[in-house]
N, C-alpha and C positions, 0 to 999 in steps of 0.2 A: 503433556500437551505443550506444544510450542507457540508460542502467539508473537508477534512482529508490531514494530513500530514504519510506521510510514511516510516518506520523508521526501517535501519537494526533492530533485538532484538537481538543478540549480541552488537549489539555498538550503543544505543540508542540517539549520536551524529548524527549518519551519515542519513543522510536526502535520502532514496531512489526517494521518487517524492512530490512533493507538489499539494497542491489544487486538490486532486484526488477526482473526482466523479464517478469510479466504480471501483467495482474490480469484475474480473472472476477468477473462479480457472476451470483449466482442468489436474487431476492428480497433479505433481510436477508443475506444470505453475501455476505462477500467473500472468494475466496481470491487470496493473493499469493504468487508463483513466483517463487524465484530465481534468480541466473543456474546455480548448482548442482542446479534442479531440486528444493530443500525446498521444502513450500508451508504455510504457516499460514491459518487461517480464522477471520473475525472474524464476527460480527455487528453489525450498525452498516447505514452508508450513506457514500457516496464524496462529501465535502463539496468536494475541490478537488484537480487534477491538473497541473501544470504539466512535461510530458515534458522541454521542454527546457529547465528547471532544474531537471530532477532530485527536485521533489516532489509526495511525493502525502500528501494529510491523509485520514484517517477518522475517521468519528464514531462509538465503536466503546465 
């Protein structure tokens, strides 16, 4: 299982969620699932995704 770390794309420090295993977009929302099942929601757009290293940027 592959899990992603999530990362403002302006400030590629700041850790939006860890160990996410999904992400939905509806319009400006993005929500991101953990592998625990919390989900946080951003508004933004999904700037870049790289599954098998583990990152994902928002613009958020």
């Amino acid at each position: 299982m592959c899990l992603s770390t999530a990362f403002r794309d302006s400030n590629p420090d700041e850790v939006l969620m860890e160990y996410v295993s999904s992400i939905n977009i509806d319009g400006e929302n993005i929500t991101l699932t953990d592998l625990m099942g919390e989900q946080k929601t951003f508004k933004g757009s999904l700037k870049f995704a790289d599954l098998t290293g583990a990152v994902i940027r928002i613009d958020c």
